[in-house]
ROGU-674035 format. One line per 3 residues: number of its first residue (from 1); their letters; for each residue x, y, z of C-alpha. Coordinates in steps of 0.2 Angstrom, whole numbers, plus 5000, padded with zeros to 4 digits. Example, Ala and Ser with C-alpha at 12.3 -4.5 7.8 and 13.67 -1.06 7.14 Angstrom:
1) AS) 5062 4978 5039 | 5068 4995 5036
This chain:
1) XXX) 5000 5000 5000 | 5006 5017 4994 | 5008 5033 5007
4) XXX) 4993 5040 4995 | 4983 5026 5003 | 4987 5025 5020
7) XXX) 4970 5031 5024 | 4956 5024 5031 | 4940 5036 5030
10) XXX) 4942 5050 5015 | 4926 5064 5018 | 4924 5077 5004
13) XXX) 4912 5092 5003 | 4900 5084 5014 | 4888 5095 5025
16) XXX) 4871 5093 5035 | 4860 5107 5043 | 4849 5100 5053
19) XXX) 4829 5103 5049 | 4826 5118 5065 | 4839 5127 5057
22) XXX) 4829 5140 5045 | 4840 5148 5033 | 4849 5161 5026
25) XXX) 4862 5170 5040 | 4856 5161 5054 | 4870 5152 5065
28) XXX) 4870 5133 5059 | 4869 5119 5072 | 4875 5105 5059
31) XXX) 4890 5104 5052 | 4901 5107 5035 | 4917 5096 5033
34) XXX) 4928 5101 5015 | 4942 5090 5015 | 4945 5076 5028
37) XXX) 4956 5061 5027 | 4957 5049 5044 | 4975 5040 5042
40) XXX) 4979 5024 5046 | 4987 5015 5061 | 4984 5032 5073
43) XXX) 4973 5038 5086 | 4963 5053 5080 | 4955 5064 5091
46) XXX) 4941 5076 5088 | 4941 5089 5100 | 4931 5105 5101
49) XXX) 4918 5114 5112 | 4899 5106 5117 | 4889 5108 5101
52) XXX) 4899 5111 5091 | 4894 5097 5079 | 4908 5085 5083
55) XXX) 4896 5071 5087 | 4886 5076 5070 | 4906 5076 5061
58) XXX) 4908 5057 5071 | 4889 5050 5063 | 4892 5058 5045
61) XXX) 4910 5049 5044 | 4905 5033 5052 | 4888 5030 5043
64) XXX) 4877 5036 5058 | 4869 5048 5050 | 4866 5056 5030
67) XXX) 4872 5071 5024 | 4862 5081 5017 | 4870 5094 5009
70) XXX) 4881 5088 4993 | 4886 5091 4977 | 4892 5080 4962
73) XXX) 4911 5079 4970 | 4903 5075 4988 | 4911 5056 4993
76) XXX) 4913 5047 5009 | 4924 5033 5007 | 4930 5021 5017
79) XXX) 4945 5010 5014 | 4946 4991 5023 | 4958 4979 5030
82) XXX) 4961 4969 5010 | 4962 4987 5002 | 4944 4989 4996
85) XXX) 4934 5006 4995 | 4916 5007 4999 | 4904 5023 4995
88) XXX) 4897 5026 5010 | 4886 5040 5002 | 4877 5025 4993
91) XXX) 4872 5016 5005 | 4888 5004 5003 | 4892 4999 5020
94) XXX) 4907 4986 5022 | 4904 4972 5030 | 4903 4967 5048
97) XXX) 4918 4969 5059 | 4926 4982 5048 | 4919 4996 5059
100) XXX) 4918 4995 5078 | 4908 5007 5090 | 4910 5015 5107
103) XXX) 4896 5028 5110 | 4894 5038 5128 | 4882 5025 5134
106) XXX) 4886 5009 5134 | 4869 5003 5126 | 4872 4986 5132
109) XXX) 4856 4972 5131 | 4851 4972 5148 | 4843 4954 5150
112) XXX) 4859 4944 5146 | 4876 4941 5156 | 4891 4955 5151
115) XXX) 4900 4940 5145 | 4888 4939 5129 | 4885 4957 5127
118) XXX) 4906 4958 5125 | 4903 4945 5111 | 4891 4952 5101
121) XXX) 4900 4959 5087 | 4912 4944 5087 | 4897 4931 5082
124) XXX) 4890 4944 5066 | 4906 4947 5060 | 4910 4929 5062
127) XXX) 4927 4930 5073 | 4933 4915 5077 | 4945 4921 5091
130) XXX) 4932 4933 5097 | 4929 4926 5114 | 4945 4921 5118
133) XXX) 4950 4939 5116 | 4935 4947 5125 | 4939 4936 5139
136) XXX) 4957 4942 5139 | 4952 4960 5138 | 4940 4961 5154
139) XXX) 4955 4952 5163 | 4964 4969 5156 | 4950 4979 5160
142) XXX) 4948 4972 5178 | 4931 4964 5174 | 4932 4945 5178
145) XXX) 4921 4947 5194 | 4908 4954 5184 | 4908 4945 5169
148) XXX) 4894 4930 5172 | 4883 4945 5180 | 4868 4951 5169
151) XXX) 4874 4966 5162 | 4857 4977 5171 | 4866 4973 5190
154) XXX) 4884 4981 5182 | 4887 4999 5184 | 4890 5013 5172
157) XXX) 4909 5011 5171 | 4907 4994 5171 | 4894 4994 5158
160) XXX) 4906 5006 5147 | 4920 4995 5148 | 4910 4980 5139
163) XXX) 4907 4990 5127 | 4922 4992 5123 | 4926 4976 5124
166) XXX) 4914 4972 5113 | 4923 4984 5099 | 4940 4978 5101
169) XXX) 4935 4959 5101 | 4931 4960 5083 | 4948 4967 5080
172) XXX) 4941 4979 5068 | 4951 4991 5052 | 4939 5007 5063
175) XXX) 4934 5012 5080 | 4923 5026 5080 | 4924 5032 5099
178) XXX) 4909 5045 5103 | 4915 5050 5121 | 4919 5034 5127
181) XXX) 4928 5039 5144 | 4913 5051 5150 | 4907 5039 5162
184) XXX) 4925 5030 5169 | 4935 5037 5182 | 4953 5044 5178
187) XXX) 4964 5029 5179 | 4951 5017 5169 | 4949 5029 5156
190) XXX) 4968 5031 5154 | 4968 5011 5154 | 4955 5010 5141
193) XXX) 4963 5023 5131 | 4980 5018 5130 | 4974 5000 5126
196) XXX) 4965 5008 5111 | 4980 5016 5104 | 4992 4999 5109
199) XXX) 4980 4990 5099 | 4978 5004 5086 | 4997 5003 5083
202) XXX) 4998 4985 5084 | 4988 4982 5071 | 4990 4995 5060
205) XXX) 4970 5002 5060 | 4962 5018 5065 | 4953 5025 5080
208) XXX) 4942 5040 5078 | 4939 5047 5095 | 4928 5063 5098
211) XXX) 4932 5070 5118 | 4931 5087 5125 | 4944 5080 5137
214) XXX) 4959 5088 5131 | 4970 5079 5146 | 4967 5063 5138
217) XXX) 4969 5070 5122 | 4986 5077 5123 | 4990 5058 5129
220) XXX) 4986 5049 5120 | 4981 5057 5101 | 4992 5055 5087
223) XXX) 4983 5067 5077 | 4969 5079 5081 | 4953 5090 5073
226) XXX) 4945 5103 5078 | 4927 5109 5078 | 4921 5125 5079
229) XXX) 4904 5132 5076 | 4900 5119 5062 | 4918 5120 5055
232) XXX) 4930 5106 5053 | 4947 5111 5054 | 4960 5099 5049
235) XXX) 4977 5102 5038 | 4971 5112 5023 | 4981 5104 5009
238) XXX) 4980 5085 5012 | 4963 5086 5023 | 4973 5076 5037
241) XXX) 4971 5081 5056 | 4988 5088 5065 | 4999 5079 5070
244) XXX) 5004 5079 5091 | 5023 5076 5091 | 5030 5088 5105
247) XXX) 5030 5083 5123 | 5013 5080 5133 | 5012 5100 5140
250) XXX) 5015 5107 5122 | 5002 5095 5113 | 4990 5101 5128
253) XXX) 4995 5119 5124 | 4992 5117 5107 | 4975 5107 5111
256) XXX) 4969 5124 5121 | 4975 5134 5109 | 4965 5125 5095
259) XXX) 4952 5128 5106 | 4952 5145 5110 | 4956 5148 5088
262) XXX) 4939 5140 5086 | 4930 5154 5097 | 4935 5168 5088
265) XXX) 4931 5159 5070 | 4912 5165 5061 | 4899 5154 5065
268) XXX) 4893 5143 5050 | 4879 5147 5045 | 4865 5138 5032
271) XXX) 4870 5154 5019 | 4889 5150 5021 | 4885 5131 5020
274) XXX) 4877 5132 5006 | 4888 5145 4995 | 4903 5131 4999
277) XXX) 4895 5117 4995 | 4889 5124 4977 | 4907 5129 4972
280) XXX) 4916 5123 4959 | 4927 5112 4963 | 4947 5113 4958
283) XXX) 4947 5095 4949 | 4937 5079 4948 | 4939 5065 4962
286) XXX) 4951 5054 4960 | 4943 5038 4949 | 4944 5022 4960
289) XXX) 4937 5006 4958 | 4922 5004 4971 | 4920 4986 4980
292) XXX) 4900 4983 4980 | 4892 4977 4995 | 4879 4963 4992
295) XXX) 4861 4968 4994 | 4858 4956 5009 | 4869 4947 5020
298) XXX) 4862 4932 5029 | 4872 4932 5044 | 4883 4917 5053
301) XXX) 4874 4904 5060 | 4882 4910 5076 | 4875 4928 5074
304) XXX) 4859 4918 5074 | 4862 4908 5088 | 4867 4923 5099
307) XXX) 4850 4931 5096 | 4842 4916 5099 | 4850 4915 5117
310) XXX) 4846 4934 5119 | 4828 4930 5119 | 4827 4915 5131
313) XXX) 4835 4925 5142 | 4825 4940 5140 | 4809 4930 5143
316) XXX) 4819 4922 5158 | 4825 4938 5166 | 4814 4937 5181
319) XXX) 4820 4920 5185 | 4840 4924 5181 | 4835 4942 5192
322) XXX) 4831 4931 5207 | 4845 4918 5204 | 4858 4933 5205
325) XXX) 4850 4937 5220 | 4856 4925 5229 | 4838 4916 5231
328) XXX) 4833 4897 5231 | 4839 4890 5214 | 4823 4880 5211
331) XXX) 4811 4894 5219 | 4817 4906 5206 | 4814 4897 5191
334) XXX) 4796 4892 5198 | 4794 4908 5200 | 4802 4916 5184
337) XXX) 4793 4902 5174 | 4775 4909 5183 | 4782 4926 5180
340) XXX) 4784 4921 5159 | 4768 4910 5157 | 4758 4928 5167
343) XXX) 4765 4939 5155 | 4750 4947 5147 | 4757 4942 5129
346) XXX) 4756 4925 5135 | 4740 4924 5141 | 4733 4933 5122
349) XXX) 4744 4920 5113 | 4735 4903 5126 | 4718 4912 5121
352) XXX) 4722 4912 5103 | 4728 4894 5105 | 4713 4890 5113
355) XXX) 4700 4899 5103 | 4709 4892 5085 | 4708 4874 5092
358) XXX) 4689 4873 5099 | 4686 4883 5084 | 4690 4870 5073
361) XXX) 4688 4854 5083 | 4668 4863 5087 | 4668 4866 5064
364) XXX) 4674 4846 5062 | 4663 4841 5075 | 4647 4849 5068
367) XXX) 4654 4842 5050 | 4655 4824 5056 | 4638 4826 5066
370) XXX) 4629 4832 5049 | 4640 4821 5037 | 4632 4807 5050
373) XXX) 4617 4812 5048 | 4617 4813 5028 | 4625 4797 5029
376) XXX) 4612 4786 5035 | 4601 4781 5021 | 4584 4788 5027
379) XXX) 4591 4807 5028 | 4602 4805 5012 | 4590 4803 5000
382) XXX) 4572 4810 4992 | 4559 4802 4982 | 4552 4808 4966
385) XXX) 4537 4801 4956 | 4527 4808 4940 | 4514 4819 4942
388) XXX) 4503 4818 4927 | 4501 4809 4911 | 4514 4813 4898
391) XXX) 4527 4815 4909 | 4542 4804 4909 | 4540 4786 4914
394) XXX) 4551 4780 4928 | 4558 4762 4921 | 4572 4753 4920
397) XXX) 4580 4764 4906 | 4575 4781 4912 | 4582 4777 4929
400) XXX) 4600 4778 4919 | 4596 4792 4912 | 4589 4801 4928
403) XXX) 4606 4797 4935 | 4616 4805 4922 | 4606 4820 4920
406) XXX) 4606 4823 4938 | 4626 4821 4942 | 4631 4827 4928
409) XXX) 4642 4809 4924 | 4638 4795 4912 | 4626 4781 4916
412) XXX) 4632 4768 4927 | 4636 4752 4916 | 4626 4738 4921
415) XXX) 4643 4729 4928 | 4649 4743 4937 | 4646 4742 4956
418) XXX) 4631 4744 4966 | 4639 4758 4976 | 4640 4770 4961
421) XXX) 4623 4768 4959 | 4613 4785 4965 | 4595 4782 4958
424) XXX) 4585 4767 4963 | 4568 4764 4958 | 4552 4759 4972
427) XXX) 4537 4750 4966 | 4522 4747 4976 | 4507 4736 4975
430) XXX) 4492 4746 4982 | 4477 4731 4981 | 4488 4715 4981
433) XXX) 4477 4700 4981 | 4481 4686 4991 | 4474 4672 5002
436) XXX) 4483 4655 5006 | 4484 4635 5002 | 4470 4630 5011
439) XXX) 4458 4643 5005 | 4461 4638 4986 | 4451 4626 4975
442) XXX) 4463 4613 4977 | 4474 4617 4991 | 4488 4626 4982
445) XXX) 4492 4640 4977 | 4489 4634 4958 | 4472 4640 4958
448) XXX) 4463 4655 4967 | 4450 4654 4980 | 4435 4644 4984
451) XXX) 4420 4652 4980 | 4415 4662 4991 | 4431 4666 4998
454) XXX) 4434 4684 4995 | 4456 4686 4991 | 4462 4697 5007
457) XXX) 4472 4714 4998 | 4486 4722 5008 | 4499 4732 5001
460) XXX) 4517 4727 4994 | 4532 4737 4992 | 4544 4731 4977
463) XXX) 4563 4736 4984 | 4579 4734 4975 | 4589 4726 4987
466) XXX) 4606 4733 4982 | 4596 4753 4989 | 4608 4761 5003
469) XXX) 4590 4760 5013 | 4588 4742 5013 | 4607 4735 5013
472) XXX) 4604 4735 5031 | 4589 4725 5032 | 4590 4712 5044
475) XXX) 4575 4701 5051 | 4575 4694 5068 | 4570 4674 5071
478) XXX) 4550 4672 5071 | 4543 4662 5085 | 4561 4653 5084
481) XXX) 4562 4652 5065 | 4580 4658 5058 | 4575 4670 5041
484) XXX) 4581 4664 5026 | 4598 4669 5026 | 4597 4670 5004
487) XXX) 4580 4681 5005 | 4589 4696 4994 | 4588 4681 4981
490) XXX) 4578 4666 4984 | 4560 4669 4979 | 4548 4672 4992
493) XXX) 4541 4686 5002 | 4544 4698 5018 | 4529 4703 5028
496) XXX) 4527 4711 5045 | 4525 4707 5063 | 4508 4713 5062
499) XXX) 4505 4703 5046 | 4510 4686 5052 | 4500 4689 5069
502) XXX) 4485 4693 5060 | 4484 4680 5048 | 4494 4671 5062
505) XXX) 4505 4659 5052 | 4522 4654 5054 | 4538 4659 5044
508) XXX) 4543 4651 5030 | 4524 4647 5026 | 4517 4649 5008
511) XXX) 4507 4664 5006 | 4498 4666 4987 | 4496 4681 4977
514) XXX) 4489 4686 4960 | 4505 4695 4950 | 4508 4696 4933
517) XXX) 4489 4690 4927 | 4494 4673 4934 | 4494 4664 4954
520) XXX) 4511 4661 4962 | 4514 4655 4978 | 4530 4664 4989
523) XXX) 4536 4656 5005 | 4539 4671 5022 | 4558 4669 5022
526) XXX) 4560 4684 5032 | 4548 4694 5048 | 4554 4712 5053
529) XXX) 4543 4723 5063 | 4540 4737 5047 | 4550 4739 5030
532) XXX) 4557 4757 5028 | 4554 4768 5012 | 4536 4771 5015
535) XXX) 4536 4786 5027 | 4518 4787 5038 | 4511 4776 5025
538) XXX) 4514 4755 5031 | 4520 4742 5020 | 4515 4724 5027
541) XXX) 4524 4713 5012 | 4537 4716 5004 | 4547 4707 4989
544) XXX) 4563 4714 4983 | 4565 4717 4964 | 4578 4704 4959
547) XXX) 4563 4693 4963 | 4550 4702 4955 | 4559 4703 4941
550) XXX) 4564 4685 4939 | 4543 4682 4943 | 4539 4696 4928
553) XXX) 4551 4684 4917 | 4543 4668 4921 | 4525 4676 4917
556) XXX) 4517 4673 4898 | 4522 4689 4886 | 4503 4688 4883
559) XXX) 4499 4694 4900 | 4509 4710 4897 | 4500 4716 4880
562) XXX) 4487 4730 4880 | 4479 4737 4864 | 4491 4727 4855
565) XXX) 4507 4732 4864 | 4516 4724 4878 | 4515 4736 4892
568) XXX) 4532 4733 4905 | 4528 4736 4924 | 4535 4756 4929
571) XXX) 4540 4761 4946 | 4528 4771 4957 | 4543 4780 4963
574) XXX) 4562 4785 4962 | 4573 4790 4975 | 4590 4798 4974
577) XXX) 4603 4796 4985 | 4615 4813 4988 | 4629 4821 4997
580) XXX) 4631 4839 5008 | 4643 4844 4991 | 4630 4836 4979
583) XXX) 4613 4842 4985 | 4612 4856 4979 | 4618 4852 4962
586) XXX) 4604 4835 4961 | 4590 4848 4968 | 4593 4864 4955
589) XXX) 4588 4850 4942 | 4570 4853 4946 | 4561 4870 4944
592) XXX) 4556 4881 4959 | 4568 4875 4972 | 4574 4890 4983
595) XXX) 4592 4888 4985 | 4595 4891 4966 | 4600 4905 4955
598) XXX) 4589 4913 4943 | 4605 4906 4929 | 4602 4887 4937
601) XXX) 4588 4881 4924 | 4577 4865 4929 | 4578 4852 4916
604) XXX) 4567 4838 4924 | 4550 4844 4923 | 4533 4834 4930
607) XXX) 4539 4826 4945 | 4534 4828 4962 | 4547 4829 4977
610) XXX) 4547 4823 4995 | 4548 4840 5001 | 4550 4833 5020
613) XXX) 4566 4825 5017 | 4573 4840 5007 | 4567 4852 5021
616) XXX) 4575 4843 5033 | 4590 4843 5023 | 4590 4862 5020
619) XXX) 4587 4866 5041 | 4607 4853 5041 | 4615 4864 5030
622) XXX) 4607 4882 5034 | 4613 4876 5053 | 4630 4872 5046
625) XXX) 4631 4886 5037 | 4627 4898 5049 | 4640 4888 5063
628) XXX) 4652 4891 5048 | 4652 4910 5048 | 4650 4910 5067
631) XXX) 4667 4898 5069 | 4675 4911 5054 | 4668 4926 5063
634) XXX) 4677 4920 5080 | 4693 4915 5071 | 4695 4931 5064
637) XXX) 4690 4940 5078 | 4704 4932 5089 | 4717 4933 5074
640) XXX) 4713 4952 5077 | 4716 4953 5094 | 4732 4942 5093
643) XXX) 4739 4956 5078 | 4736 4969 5088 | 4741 4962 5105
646) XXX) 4756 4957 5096 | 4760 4972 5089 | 4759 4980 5105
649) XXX) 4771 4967 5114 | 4783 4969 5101 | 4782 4988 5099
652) XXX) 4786 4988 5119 | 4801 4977 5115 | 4807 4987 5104
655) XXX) 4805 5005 5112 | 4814 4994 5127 | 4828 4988 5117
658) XXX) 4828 5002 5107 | 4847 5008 5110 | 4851 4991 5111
661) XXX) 4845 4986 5094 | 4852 5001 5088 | 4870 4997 5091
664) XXX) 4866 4978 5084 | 4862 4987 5069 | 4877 4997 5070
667) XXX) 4888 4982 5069 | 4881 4972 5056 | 4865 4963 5063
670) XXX) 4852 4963 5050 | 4832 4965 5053 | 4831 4946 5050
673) XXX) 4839 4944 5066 | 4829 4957 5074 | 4816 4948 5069
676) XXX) 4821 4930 5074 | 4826 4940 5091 | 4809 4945 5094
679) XXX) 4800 4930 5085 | 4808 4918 5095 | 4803 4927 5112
682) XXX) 4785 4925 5105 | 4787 4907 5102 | 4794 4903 5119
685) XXX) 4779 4912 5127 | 4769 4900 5113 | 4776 4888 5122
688) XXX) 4773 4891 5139 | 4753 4895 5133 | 4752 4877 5126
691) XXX) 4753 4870 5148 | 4739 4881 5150 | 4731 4874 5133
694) XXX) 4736 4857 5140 | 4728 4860 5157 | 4713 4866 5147
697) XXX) 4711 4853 5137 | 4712 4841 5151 | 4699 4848 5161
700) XXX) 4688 4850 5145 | 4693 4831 5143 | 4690 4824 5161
703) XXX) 4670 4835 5162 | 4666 4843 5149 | 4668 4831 5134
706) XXX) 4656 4817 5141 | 4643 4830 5149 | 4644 4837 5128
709) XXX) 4643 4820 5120 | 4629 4816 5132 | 4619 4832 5130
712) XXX) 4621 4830 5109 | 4622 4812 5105 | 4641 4813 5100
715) XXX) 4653 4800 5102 | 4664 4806 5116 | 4680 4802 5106
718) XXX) 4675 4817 5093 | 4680 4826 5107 | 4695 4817 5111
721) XXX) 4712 4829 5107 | 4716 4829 5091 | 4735 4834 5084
724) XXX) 4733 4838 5067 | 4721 4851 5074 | 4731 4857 5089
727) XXX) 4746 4859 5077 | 4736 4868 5064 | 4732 4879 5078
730) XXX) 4747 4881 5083 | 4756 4886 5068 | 4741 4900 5063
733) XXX) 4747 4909 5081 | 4765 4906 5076 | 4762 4913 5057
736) XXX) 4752 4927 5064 | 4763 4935 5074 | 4780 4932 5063
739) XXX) 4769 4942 5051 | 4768 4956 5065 | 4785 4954 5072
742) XXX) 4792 4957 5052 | 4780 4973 5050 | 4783 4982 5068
745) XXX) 4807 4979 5066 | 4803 4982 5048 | 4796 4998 5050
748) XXX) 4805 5001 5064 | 4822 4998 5052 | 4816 5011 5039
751) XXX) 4811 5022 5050 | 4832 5021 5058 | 4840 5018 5044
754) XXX) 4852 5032 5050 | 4855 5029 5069 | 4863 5045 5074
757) XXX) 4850 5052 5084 | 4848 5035 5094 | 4864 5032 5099
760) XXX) 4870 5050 5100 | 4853 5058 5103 | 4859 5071 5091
């Protein structure tokens, strides 16, 4: 590296007047620097009276703060360790552990030990050696009592003395020192200064020190600036500070007569400012070629890790407070883990738990109970017949067709099974003659009555067995008779308790009947108390249509034929089987049904619906639906209140830490770990919630949940807990405040882009 380039920060015609200023002749609180060069491998001091903008000088030249008075030869370089430059003016900040920070307060983290506040710039700029160093330093610094302690118990000097630890550990190409000694006593702030300038010469970087201590100063400086009045004053030709070469009482001389030169200069004023800043300049800036930092640097996993451990221990603070107090190890963290799970955040974020899980286990319940209820065969379908001549027949052809045009599918091949069938066809018999053996002419059922004997009529059903309403047909033993176990099958017929005891006959005794023009006998293979399908009206027989059919086979063609044509048997009725996601769909095929759009046309005309069935139907779904939006409504309502509260929580945090963030910022830490910071407190908290959840939920368990699937005919395990819905849960409260936790840092990040006026308060 050439003399030319044995610079570390190179400022030209950079100026900033702050926004109370006004204008014109007005005395300017801000500051105008023309030329400034801050050489390598030497302690530079920056001295000057109170307000007199060498804090404003310090945060222009380190980043802190913007200019905002330039021109087209303004530049703020900075030059690191491997010989790169960086524009600071655009926003081209070299990475972590190039620049280090001492500010008058030590902004320390309150909640974690000094130890880890000593480290923090070591773990974002990824110093391998950065603890081993720390930990030699507060040996040097006199701080091995203290360094375990959390950082709020240690004292101002003690505080300030980390912090610059935490500079020095990085081993940095720049400290920027902002009154670093204001709070140390004489002998450590000549300690602390003279191991800043050992280390400065050691290793061959810079230190940028602004003190109104001029004591120190004539110590320890190699060079010095003034400010006076808004005025940097530095060599004129090379923009380098003075060098301090005499003895200590002539550089102190020199240092008060600096000072006392500064008083009798102009003020600066916004006017003056401004006429120097639009001057020509005598030549072009030197070209250089700029390193570019990259638009987002994802941090060590170590600079991870430490604001990881920053959070646990700031939600455990109360218990770590009374553990440093000297009190009963396992009494503070009972009580510091009661403190954490009563923080008022925690108790939003158990609600939110809570509400999201009985939320959706309450929706699935009510799901299931009306999914049951559609399920089972006698609320899952309606009944539809032909209301007047001229309307469609219901047969066995149009039952396919029915089918199709109401599901919108094709018709169900004949091989295809019985459980993709959705339309079934119902016959009835309304005056079915019959009378039995010994009543006929010749004592079977060949021939029909005697004379004289009137043939009994009863009713008879025709059901396909195959129906979803009859597959669970089952008929019990009659007077110690076994049913035929074949009687979907075998031909025969089904009658009714109240049948067979008013006729009183036994099962499995021949009954006969006039069907198909012709007389047939059929054996009782099976007895049930009453056959479903009918409603209020009664069917005492039954035969199923896989019987009557084989029966309408066997019959002569002739018996069929009616004015020369051979009329088939239709069906009195159909009845359609539906789902919750289908009903709607099946029913908007017929005209004036009220849950269709005016653009839904009707394309099945002339039939007559069981409106009892569909009613029904309709009360399930309006209730579900309206048990929807109530469950949505609540949801949304609690995803509210856990934003806001949320927000709040970390809003607080952040005004807390503010400083504190500030000077992680400063060093290199990026809004992703403020974020994981903050985020990770939440989900600790999250955590302590789900033992009251758990606690909850076994109460609810224990009393509630049989007392519920009592009072609502529920089976008691639908209220059993459920994972996938308590993780669902779970990661809704997670997701919702992450969301909030990036909004609040981020703005907060925008908003301090420049941190000058939160570390300096200038």
């Amino acid at each position: 590296m050439t003399a030319g380039d044995d610079w570390v920060l190179k400022a030209e015609r950079l100026g900033c007047v702050y926004a109370d200023n006004g204008s014109g002749n007005q005395p300017s609180s801000g500051v105008y620097a023309d030329k400034f060069t801050l050489p390598r491998g030497q302690v530079t001091a920056i001295i000057g009276e109170s307000g007199s903008g060498k804090s404003t000088l310090l945060s222009i030249l380190a980043g802190l703060r913007k200019p905002n008075r330039l021109n087209d030869q303004s530049r703020l370089l900075y030059r690191g360790k491997d010989g790169r430059v960086w524009d600071q003016l655009r926003e081209n900040r070299p990475p972590p552990g190039e620049i280090a920070f001492v500010f008058q307060e030590a902004q320390l983290i309150k909640a974690i030990p000094a130890r880890a506040n000593a480290k923090m710039a070591g773990h974002i700029s990824n110093k391998g050696n950065a603890g081993e160093l720390a930990r030699d330093l507060a040996q040097d610094f006199e701080l091995g009592p203290q360094w375990d302690k959390l950082s709020e118990t240690l004292s101002g000097g003690q505080a300030q003395r980390i912090a610059i630890i935490r500079a020095l550990c990085v081993e940095p190409n720049l400290i920027v020192c902002d009154e670093p000694t204001s709070s140390l006593d004489k002998t450590m702030s000549q300690n602390v200064i003279e191991a800043l300038r050992w280390w400065t010469h050691e290793t061959g970087c810079a230190v940028l020190w602004v003190t109104h201590e001029l004591d120190l100063a004539a110590h320890y400086a190699d060079r010095v600036a003034l400010v006076s009045s808004g005025r940097v004053y530095c060599d004129a030709e090379t923009g380098q500070p003075w060098t301090l070469d005499a003895p200590y009482e002539e550089r102190l001389d020199i240092l008060h007569d600096l000072i006392e030169q500064g008083r009798k200069q102009p003020a600066l004023t916004v006017e003056a400012l401004d006429r120097m800043i639009d001057r020509p300049g005598d030549a072009a800036p030197d070209e250089m070629e700029l390193a570019r930092a990259p638009r987002w640097r994802p941090g060590s996993l170590r600079s991870y890790g430490f604001v990881v451990n920053c959070a646990v221990d700031e939600v455990s603070l109360g218990m770590r407070r009374a553990v440093a107090a000297g009190s009963n190890r396992i009494w503070a963290h009972l009580r510091g883990l009661y403190q954490a799970m009563t923080r008022s955040l925690t108790l939003i974020l158990f609600l939110g738990l809570t509400v999201f899980y009985f939320v959706a286990l309450g929706r699935n319940v009510t799901e299931a109970a009306l999914n049951a209820q559609l399920s089972q065969p006698s609320m899952s379908h309606f009944t539809m017949r032909t209301v007047y001549n001229g309307g469609q027949t219901l047969d066995i052809a149009s039952l396919g067709v029915l089918d199709k045009t109401l599901f919108d599918a094709a018709p169900i091949a004949a091989e295809a099974s019985d459980k993709a069938r959705r339309v079934f066809g119902r016959r009835v018999h309304e005056q079915q003659y019959l009378w039995f053996p010994d009543e006929s002419k010749d004592g079977t059922c060949n021939t029909r009555p005697l004379d004289g004997i009137e043939p009994y009529i009863r009713t008879m059903q025709v059901f396909d067995a195959r129906e979803p309403l009859f597959e669970d047909l089952s008929f019990p033993a009659w007077n110690g008779v076994e049913a035929d176990p074949e009687w979907r099958t075998r031909p025969g017929i089904l009658a009714t308790q109240g049948f067979m005891e008013t006729f009183r006959i036994e099962a499995g005794q021949e009954i006969c009947l006039e069907l198909f023009n012709r007389t047939i006998g059929l054996p009782v293979l099976g007895v049930a108390e009453e056959f479903p399908g009918g409603g209020e009206r009664k069917y005492p027989l039954a035969v199923t249509e896989l019987v009557y059919h084989d029966l309408f086979l066997e019959a002569p063609p002739d018996n069929f034929v009616q004015n020369g044509k051979i009329t088939l048997p239709t069906y009195r009725e159909a009845a359609v089987y539906f789902d919750k996601t289908s009903f709607e769909n099946v029913v908007c095929k017929f005209p004036d049904m009220p849950e269709c759009t005016p653009d839904e046309t009707p394309v099945l005309f002339g039939f007559k619906l069981d409106q009892d069935i569909l009613n029904q139907v309709r009360g399930m779904l309006r209730a579900m639906d309206g048990a929807s939006v109530s469950f949505a409504v609540l949801s949304w309502t609690f995803a509210a209140t856990i934003v806001i509260s949320t927000a709040l929580a970390t809003a607080a945090f952040v005004q807390r830490n503010e400083k504190s963030i500030a000077v992680m910022k400063a060093f290199g830490y990026t809004v992703a770990h403020m974020a994981m910071m903050i985020q990770t407190q939440i989900a600790v908290l999250l955590c302590l919630a789900i033992f009251w959840f758990l606690g909850l939920h076994w109460i609810f368990q224990t009393y509630a949940a049989p007392y519920a699937a009592n009072a609502f005919d529920l089976p008691v395990e639908w209220l059993a807990m459920k994972q996938g819905l308590f993780w669902r849960a779970f990661i809704a409260v997670f997701l919702l405040s992450l969301l909030v936790t990036v909004v609040v840092i981020g703005t907060w990040w925008r908003k301090n882009r420049y941190l000058s006026e939160t570390l300096q308060t200038i």
